[in-house]
RODO-2510 file (C-alpha; in nm, 4 decimals, decimal comma):
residues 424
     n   res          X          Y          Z
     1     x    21,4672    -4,8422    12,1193
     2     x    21,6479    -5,0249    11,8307
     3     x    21,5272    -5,3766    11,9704
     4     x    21,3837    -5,6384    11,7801
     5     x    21,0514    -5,7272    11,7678
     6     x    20,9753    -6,0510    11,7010
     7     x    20,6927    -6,0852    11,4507
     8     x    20,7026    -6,4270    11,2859
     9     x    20,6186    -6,4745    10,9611
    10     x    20,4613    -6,1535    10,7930
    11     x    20,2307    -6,3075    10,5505
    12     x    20,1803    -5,9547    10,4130
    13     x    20,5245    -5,9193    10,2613
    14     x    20,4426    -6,2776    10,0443
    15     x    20,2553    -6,3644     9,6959
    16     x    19,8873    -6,3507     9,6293
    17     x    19,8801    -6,7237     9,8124
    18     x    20,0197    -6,5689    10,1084
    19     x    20,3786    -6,7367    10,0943
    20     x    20,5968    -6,5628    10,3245
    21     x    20,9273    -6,3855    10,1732
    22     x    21,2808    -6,3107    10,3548
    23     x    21,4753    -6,0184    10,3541
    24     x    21,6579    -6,1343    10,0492
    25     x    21,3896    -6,2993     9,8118
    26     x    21,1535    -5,9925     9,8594
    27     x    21,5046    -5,8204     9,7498
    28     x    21,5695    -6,1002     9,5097
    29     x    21,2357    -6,1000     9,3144
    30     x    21,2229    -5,6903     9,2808
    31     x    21,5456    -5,7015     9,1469
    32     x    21,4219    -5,9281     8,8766
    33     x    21,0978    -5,8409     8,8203
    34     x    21,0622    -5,4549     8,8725
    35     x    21,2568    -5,1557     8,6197
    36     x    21,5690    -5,0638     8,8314
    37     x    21,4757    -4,6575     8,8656
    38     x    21,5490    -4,6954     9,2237
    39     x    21,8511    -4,8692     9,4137
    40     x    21,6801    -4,8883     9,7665
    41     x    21,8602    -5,0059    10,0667
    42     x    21,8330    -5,3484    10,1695
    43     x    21,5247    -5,3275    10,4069
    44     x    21,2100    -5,5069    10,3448
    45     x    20,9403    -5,2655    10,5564
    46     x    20,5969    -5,4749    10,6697
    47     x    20,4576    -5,2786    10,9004
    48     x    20,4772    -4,9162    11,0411
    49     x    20,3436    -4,6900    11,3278
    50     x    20,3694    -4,3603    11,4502
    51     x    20,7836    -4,2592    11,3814
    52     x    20,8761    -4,6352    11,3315
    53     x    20,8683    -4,9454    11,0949
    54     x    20,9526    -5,2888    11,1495
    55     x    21,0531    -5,4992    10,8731
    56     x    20,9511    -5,8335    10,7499
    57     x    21,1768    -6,0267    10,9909
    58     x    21,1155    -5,8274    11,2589
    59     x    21,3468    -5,5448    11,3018
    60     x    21,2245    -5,2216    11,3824
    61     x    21,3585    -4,8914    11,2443
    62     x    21,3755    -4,5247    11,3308
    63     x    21,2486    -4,3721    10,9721
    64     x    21,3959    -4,0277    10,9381
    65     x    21,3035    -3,9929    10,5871
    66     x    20,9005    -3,9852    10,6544
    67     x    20,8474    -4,0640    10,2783
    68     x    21,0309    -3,7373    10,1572
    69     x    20,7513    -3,5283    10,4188
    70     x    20,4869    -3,7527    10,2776
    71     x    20,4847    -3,9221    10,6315
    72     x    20,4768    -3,6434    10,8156
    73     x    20,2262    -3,6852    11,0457
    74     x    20,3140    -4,0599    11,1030
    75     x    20,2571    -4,3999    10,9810
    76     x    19,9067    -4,5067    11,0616
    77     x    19,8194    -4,2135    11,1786
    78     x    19,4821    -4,3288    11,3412
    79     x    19,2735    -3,9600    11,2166
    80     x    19,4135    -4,0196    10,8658
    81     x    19,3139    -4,4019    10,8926
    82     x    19,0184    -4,3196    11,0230
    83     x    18,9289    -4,0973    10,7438
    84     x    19,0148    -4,3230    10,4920
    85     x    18,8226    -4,6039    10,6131
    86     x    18,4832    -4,4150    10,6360
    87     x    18,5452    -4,2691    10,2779
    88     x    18,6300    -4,6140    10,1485
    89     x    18,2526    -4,7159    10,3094
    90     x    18,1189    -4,4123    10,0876
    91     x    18,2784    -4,3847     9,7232
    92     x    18,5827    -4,3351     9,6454
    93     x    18,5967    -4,2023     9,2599
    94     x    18,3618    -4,0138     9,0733
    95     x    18,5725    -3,7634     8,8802
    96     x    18,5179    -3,4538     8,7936
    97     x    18,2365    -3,4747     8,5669
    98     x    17,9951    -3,4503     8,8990
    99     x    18,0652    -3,2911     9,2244
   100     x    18,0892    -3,4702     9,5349
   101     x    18,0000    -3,4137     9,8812
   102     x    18,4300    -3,3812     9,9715
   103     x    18,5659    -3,1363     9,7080
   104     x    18,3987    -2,8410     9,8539
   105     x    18,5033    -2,8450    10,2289
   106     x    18,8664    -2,9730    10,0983
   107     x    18,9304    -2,6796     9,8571
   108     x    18,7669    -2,4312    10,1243
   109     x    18,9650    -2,5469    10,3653
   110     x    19,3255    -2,5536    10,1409
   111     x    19,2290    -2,2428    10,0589
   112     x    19,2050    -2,0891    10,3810
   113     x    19,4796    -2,2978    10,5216
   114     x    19,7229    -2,1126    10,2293
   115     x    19,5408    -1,7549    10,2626
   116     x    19,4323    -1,7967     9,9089
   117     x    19,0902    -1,7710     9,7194
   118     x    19,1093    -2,0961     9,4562
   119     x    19,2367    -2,4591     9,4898
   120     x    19,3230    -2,6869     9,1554
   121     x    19,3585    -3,0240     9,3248
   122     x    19,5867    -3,2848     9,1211
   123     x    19,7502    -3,6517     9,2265
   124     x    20,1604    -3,6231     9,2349
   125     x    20,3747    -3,3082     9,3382
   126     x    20,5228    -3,3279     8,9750
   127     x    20,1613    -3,2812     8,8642
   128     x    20,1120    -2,9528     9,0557
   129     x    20,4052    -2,8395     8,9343
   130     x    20,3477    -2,8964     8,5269
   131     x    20,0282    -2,7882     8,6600
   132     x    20,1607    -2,4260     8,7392
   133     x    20,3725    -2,4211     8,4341
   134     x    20,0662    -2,4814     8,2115
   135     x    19,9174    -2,2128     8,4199
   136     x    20,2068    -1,9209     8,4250
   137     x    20,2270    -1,9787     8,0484
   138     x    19,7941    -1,9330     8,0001
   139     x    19,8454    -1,6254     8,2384
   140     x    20,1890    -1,4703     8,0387
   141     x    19,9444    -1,5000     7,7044
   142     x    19,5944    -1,4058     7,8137
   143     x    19,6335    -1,1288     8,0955
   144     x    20,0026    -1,0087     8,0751
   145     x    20,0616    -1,0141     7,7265
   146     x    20,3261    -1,2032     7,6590
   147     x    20,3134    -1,3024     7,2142
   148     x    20,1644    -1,6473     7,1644
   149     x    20,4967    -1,9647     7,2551
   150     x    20,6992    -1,7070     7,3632
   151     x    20,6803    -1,7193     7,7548
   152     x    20,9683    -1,8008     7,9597
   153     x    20,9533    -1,9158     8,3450
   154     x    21,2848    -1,8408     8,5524
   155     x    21,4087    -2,1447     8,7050
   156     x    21,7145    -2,2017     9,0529
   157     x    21,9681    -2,4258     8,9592
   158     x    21,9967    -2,7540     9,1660
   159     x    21,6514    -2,7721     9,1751
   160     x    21,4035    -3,0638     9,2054
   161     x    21,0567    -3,0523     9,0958
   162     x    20,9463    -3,3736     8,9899
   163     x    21,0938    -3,6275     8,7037
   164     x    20,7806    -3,5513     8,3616
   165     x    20,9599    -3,4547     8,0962
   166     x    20,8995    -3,0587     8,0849
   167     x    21,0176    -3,0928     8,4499
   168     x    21,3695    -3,2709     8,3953
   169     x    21,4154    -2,9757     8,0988
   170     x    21,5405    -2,7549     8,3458
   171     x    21,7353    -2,9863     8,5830
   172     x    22,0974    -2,9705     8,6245
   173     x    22,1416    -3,3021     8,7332
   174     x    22,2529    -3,5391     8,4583
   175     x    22,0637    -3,8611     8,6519
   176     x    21,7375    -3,6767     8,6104
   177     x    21,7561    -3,5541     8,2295
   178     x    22,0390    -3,7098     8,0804
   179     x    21,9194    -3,9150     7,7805
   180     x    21,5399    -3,7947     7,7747
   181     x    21,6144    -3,5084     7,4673
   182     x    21,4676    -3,3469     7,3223
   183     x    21,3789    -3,0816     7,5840
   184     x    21,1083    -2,8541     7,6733
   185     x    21,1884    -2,5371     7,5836
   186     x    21,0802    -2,1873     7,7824
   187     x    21,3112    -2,2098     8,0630
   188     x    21,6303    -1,9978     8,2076
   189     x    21,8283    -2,1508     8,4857
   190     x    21,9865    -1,9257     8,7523
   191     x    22,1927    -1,9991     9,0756
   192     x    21,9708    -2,0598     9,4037
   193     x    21,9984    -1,8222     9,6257
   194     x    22,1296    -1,5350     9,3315
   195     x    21,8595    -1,2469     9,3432
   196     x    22,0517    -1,0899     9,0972
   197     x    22,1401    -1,3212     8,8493
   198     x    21,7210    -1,3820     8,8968
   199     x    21,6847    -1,0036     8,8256
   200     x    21,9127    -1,0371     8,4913
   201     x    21,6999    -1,3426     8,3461
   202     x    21,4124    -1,1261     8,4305
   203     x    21,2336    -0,9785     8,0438
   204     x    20,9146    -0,8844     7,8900
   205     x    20,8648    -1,2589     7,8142
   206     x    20,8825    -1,3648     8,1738
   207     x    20,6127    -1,5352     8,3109
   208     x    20,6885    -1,6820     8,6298
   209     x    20,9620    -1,7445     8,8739
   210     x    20,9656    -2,0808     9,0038
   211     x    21,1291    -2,1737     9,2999
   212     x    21,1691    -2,4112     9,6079
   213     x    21,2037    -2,1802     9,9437
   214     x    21,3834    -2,4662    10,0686
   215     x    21,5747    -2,7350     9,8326
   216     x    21,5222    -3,0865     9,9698
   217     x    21,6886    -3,2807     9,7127
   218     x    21,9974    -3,0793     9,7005
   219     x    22,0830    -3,1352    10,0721
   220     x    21,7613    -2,8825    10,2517
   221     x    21,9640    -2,5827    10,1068
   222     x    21,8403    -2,2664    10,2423
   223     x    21,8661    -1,9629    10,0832
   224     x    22,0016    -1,6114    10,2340
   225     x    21,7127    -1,4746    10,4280
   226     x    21,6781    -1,1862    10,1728
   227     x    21,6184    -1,4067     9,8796
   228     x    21,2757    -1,4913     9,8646
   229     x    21,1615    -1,0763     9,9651
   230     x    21,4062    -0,9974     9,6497
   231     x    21,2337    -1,2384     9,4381
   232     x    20,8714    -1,1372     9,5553
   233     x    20,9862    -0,7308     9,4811
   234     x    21,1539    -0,8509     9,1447
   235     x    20,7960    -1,0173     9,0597
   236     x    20,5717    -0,7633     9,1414
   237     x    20,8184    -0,4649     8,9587
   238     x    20,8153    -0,6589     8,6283
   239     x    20,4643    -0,7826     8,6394
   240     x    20,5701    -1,1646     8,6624
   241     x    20,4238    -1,4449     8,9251
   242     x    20,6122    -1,5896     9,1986
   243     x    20,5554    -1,9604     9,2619
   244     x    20,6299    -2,1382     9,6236
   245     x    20,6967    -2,5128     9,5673
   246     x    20,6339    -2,6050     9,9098
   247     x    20,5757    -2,9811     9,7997
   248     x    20,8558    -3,0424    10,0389
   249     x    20,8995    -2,8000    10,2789
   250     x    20,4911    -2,6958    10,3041
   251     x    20,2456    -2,8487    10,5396
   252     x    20,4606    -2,8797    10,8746
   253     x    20,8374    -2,9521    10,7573
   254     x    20,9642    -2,6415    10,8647
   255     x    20,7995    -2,5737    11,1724
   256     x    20,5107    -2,3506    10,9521
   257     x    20,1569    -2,4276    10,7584
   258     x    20,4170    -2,2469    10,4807
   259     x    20,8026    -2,2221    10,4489
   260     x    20,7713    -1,9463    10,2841
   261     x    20,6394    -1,7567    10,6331
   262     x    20,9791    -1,7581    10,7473
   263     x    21,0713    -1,4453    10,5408
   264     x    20,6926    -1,2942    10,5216
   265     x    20,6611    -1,3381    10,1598
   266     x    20,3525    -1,4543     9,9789
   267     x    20,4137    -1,5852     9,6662
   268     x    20,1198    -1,5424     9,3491
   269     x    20,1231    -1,9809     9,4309
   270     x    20,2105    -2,2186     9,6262
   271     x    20,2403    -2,5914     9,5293
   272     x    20,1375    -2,8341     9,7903
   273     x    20,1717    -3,2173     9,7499
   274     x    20,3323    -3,5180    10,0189
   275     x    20,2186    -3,4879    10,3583
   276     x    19,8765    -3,3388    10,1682
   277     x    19,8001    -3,7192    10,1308
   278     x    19,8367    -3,7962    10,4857
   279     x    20,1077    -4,0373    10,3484
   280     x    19,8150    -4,2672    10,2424
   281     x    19,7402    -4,1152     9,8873
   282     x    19,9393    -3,8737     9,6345
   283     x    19,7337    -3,5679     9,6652
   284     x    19,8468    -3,2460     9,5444
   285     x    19,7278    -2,8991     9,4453
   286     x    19,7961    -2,5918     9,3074
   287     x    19,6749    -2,2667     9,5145
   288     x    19,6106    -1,9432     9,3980
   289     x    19,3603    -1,6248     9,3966
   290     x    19,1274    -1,6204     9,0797
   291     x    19,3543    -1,3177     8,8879
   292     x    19,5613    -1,6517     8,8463
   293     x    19,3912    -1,9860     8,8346
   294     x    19,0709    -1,7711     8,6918
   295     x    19,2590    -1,8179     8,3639
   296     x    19,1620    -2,2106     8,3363
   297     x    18,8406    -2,2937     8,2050
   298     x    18,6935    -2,6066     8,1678
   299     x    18,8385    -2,8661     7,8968
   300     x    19,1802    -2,6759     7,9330
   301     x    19,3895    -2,8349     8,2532
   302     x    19,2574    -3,1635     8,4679
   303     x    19,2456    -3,5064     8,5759
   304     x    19,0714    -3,8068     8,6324
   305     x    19,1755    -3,8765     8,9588
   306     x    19,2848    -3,5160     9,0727
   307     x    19,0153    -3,4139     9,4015
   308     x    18,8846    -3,7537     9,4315
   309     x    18,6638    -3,8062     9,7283
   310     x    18,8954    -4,0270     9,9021
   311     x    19,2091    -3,7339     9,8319
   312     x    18,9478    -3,5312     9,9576
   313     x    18,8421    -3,6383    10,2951
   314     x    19,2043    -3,7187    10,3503
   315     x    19,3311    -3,3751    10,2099
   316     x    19,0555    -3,1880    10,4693
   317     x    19,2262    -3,3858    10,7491
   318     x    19,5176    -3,2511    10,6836
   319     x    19,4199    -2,8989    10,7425
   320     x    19,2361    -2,9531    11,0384
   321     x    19,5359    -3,1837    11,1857
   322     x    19,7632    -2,8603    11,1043
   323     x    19,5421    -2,6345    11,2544
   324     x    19,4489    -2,7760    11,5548
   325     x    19,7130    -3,0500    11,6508
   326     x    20,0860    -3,0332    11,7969
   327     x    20,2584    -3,0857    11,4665
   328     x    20,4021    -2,7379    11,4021
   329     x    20,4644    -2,6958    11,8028
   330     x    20,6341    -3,0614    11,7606
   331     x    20,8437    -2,9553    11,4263
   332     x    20,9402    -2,6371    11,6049
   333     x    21,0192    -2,7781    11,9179
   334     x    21,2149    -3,0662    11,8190
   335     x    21,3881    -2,8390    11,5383
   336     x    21,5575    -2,7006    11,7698
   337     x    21,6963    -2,9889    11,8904
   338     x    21,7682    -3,1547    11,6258
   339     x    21,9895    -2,7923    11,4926
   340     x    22,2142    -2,8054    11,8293
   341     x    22,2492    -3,1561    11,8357
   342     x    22,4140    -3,1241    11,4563
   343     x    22,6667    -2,8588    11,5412
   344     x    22,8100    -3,1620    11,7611
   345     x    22,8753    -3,3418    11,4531
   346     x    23,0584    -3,0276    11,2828
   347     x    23,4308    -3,1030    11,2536
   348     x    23,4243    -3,4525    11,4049
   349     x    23,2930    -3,6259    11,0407
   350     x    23,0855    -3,3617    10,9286
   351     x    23,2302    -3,0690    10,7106
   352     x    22,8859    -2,9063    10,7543
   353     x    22,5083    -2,9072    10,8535
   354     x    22,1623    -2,7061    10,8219
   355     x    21,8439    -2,7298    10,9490
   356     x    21,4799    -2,5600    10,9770
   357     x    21,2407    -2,6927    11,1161
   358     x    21,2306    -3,1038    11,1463
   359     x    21,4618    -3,1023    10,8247
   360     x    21,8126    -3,1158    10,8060
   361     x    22,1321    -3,2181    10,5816
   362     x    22,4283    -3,3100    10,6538
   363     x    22,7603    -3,2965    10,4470
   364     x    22,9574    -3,5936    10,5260
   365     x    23,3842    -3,5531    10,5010
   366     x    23,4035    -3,7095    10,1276
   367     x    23,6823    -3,9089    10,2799
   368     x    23,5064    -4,0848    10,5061
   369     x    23,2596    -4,2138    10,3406
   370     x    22,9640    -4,1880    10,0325
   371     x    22,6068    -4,0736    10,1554
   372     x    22,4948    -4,4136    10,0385
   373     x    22,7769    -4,5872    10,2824
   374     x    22,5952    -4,3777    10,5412
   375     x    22,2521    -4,4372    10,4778
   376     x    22,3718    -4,8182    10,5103
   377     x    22,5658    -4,8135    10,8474
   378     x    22,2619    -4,6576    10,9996
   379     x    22,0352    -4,9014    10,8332
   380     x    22,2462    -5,1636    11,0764
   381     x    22,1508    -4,9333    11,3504
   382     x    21,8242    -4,9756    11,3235
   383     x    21,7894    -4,5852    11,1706
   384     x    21,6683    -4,4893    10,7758
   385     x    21,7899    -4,1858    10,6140
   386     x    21,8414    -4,1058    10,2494
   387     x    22,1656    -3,9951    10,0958
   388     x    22,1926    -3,7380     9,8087
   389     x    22,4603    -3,5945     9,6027
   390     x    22,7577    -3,7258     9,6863
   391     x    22,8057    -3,7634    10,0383
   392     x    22,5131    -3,5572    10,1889
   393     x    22,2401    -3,7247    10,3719
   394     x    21,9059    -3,5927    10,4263
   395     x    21,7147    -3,6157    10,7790
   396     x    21,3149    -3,5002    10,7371
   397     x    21,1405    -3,7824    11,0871
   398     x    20,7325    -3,7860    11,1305
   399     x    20,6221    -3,4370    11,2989
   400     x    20,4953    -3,7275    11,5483
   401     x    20,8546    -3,8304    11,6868
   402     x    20,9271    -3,8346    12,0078
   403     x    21,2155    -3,6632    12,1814
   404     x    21,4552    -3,9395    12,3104
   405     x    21,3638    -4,1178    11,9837
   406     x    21,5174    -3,8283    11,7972
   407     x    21,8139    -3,8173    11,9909
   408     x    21,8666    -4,1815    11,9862
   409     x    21,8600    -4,1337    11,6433
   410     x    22,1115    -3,8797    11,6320
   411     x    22,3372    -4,0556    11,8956
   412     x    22,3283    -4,3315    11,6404
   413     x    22,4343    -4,0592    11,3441
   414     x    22,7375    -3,9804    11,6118
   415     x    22,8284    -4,3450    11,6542
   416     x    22,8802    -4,4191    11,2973
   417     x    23,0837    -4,0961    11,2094
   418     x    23,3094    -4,1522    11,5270
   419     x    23,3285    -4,4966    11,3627
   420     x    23,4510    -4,3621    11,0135
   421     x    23,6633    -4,1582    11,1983
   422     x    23,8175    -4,4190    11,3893
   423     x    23,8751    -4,5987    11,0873
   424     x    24,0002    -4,3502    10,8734
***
């Protein structure tokens, strides 16, 4: 499964003329040319389809990141391609000053697909979020009360919610907010997976709770099982909102439409972004009943771009893919797989592993290597992963992947720790 396929020269990976570029001078002329925000692992993708991508020289590679969930219902996925082509046939931007023929049936069916009444459709994840700040704050002034620039939003620490400005204000890590003072204030930080130290930052003030029912970025941390149903009574005792970001974990990661199912709780909002794009465009949304997004009105919160018709007919796919295909069967399903298959690696490289759903982290031994060093043995295996935090790597493959291509995968995850072990 890790073979090479030969594809000659891939003409798409060259300059305008069509020149084509190696491995290293694609690497070569990003280096030079682009800002270094990223430091991406030496592979040069061309081409994808379905769980796999080859690269320019022909390689092919298991992807286990799926574009953070962007990806999760495959590259190329031929409904989503589909889609896309006939709306690029149509029109493709008209903003928001009309309506067009997509917005409706996408924000009916979002709506109905979250159990919620009204959809505000924006572009990135980090968009839906500053999105649902803008709109705890309106809803803390104008129907709970809260005095005018006083509202506060409780925050988890070792969260990630997107890299704006008011965002990184209440990150603890010093990569994401370190030197981009002065900060947004409005925000009080407690431990993820603390109910109680939630409860304590908890006042009059108190807008909104904001929280990711599973943390990707830490290392797919998930919380005690009574967390979220502690959180959701806290809210609803003290008159304050409870917002899901589910760009992450929502929309098939975790076996459900919703992570948040897994405990029963409905949050006042969720935040849906990634895999709403099909993996083709950033489409994101915030989703609420009109007691809470009722308090935007027109001229107050928007965008250009945000429910275009091509987000549109791509975002309406999306529901009816989760509805009526195998993807949550498939996330389920292989989930399971994927959890047993990581208590193997317990004690023999790992110190420790978690899972739900088709998501899973893994805590390398510190001695034995960085998450980075892992991310690039794999890489040689023909497998992509993504390190975080020290020496934690992150698995999250398409909902599309196949059985014995996951646990190829995984025997390849084996391999390499049995190799640090060796060499240790």
């Amino acid at each position: 499964m890790s073979e090479t396929r030969a594809l000659g020269p891939q003409e798409t990976g060259g300059d305008p003329a069509g020149t084509a570029y190696s491995t290293a001078e694609h690497i070569r002329l990003a280096e030079t040319h682009s800002a270094h925000n990223y430091a991406p692992l030496p592979v040069v993708v061309a081409e994808g389809d379905g769980a796999w991508v080859t690269d320019v020289e022909g390689r092919r590679y298991l992807d286990c990141l799926a574009g953070y969930s962007a990806v999760n219902f495959g590259h190329r996925n031929p409904e989503l391609v589909a889609a896309a082509r006939q709306q690029l046939e149509r029109v493709t931007l008209t903003s928001r000053a009309f309506y067009h023929d997509r917005f409706a049936p996408f924000v009916t069916a979002l709506a109905g697909l979250a159990g919620k009444g009204r959809v505000l459709p924006m572009n990135s994840g980090a968009e839906a979020v500053e999105t649902a700040v803008k709109v705890s704050r309106r809803w803390a002034y104008d129907v709970k009360g809260v005095p005018p620039d006083q509202a506060t939003i409780v925050v988890a620490g070792g969260n990630f919610h997107g890299r704006t400005t008011t965002i990184v204000s209440f990150s603890d890590d010093p990569d994401a907010y370190g030197g981009y003072g002065p900060y947004t204030p409005g925000f009080r930080t407690v431990p993820y997976g603390d109910a109680d130290a939630a409860a304590e930052a908890v006042d009059s003030t108190t807008a909104a709770i904001l929280v990711e029912p599973v943390q990707g970025e830490a290392g797919v941390i998930v919380p005690p099982p009574d967390y979220l149903p502690r959180l959701r009574e806290l809210c609803d005792r003290n008159r304050v909102l409870l917002i899901a970001d589910e760009v992450q974990s929502g929309l098939g990661r975790t076996g459900t439409v919703r992570a948040c199912e897994h405990t029963g709780v409905v949050p006042d909002a969720y935040l849906f972004g990634k895999a709403l794009g099909g993996g083709i465009l950033p489409v994101s949304a915030m989703v609420a009943d009109e007691d809470v997004l009722g308090v935007v009105k027109p001229g107050q919160h928007g965008s250009t771009f945000g429910g275009n018709p091509m987000a549109c007919a791509l975002g309406s796919t999306v529901v009816r893919m989760l509805r009526d295909g195998p993807y949550l069967d498939n996330a389920r399903r292989l989930g399971e797989l994927l959890r047993t298959r990581l208590k193997e690696f317990e004690g023999r490289g790992a110190v420790s592993t978690r899972c739900i759903g088709l998501w899973a982290g893994i805590d390398v031994a510190p001695e034995l290597a960085t998450g980075r060093r892992m991310c690039e043995l794999l890489a040689e295996r023909g497998v992509l992963v993504k390190d975080t935090h020290g020496s934690t790597i992150r698995l999250s493959p398409p909902l599309v992947v196949s059985e014995d291509d996951l646990d190829w995968g995984l025997d390849q995850i084996s391999a390499v720790l049995t190799e640090l072990g060796a060499d240790a």
